[in-house]
N, C-alpha and C positions, 0 to 999 in steps of 0.2 A: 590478548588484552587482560587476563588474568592477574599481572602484575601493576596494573595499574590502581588507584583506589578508586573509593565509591565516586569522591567530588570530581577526580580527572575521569574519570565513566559516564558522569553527566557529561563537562567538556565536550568530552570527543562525540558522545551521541545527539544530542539535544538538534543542532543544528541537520543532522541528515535526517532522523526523527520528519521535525516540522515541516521541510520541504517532501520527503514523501510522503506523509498527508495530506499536505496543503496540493500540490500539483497531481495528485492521485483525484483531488474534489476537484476544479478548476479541470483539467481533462473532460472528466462527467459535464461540468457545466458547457463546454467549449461547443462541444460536440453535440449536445441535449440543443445550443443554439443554431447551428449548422443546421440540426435536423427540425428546425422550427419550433422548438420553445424555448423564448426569453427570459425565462422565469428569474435561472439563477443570476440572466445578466443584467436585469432590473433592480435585483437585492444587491446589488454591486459584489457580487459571487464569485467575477469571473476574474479574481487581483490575488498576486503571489504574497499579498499582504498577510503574514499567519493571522495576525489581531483576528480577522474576518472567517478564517475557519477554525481556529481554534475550539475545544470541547474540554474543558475541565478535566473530564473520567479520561477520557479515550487520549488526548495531548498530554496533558500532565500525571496525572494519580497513578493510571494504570501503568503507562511506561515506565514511571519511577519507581513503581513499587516491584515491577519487573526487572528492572534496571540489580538493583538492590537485594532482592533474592532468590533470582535465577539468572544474574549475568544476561538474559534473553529479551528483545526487547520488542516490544508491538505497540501500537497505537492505532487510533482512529479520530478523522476530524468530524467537523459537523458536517452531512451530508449536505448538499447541494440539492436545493429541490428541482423537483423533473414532474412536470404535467404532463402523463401520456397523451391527455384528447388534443394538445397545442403539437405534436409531432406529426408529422408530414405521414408517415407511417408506422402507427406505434408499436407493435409488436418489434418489426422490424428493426426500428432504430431507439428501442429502447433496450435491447443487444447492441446495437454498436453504441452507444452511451454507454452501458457496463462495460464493455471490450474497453473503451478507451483507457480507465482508468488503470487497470494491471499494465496495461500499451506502456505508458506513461509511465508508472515503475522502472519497466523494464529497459527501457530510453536512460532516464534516469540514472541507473546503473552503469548503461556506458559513459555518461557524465562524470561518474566517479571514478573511472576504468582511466578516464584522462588526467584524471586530479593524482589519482595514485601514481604514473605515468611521469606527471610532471616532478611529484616530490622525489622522485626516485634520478629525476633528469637533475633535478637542482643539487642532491645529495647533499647535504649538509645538516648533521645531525639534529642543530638549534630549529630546523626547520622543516628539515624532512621528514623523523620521525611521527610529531603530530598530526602530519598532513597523515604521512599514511594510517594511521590511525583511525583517521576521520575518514580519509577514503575506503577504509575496509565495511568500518561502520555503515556507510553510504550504500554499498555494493548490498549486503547482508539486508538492513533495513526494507530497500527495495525489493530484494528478492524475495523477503519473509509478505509483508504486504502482497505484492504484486501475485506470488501464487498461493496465499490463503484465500484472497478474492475470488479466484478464479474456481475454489469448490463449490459444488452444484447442491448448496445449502440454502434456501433463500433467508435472508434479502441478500447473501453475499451477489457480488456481481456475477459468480457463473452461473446461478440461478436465472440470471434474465436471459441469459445465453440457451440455457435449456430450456427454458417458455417457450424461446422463439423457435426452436425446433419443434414443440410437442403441438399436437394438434390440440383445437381449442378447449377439448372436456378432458383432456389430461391434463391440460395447461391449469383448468379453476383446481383443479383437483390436488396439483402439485404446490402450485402459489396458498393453499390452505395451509400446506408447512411453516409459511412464513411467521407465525405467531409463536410457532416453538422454534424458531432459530436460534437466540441468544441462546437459549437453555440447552440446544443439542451440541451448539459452540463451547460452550463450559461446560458438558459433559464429556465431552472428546478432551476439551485438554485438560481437565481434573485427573479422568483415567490415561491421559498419556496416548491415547490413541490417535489424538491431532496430530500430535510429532511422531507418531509411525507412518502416519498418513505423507506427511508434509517432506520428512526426513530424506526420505529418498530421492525426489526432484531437486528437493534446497540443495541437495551434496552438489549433484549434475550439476545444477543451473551455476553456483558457486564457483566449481571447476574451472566452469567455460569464462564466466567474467574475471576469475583471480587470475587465468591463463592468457585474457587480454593485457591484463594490468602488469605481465609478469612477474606475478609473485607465485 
């Protein structure tokens, strides 16, 4: 995508963007209701409507400023609130709440495995090109989301995954991180150490979904 400009860069991203944020929240909330809290489907939480998850920093500022001077693009929507004491089983299913969300990514992903699929079936420069475009977009989007989540950094969501494993005085102990997570997140990818971290699965997991997609 190199050869594309900044404005067709928006184009093509903007759309897989918003829908892997927006259905990355909506997941957490689906599932948060499943396991007995209604919270976020009281806030009318639980709609593919961006308006509704949308975040200024995390939807616009930061993806575009990422977009614009590193080609790389990440985002985050407004989380979806989740009451542990309203879950049936909170430890427990406030793990599969976090699971869902990367789940959903990754689902996601095949979505666009199809979209890429199709423009390749239709072949028609005026129309295929974009499409694949946007479907690459989609694949990558998902995959950067779906396995940053899954680091065991809190509040990311493999944090809640590792809770539910640790017994309960390693648990206070461990959820104590959560106040410096923003600042260990921007320390990793300041020094570049997140994309050492990340780099290796992205390639693999890319592989596997560019290989569905036939490209």
């Amino acid at each position: 995508m190199d050869e594309l400009t900044l404005v067709q860069k928006i184009v093509v991203w903007v759309v897989p963007v918003i829908f892997a944020i927006t259905v990355h929240e909506v997941a957490h909330g689906w599932v948060a209701k499943l396991c007995g809290d209604k919270t976020a489907w009281m806030l009318g939480r639980l709609t593919l409507n961006p308006i509704k998850h949308i975040d200024l920093m995390g939807t616009i500022v930061v993806p575009g400023l990422m977009l614009a001077t590193t080609g790389v693009v990440f985002g985050w929507a407004k989380p979806v609130p989740v009451i542990p004491r309203n879950l049936h089983n909170p430890k427990r299913d406030m793990a599969l709440v976090a699971i869902a969300g990367p789940l959903a990514n990754f689902l996601m992903a095949l979505g666009w495995v199809l979209f890429i699929r199709l423009a390749i079936f239709i072949n028609m420069a005026e129309y295929s090109l974009p499409m694949l475009y946007v479907g690459i977009a989609g694949i990558m989007i998902n995959i950067v989301v779906g396995l940053l989540n899954l680091l065991p950094i809190p509040p990311l969501d493999g944090s809640r995954i590792v809770s539910w494993l640790l017994p309960a005085k390693w648990e206070r102990y461990y959820q104590y991180i959560e106040r410096y997570g923003f600042f260990i997140l921007i320390g990793l990818m300041m020094s570049n150490v997140l994309g050492d971290i990340l780099g290796p699965p992205i390639g693999l997991v890319k592989a596997f979904y560019f290989s569905l997609a036939g490209l």
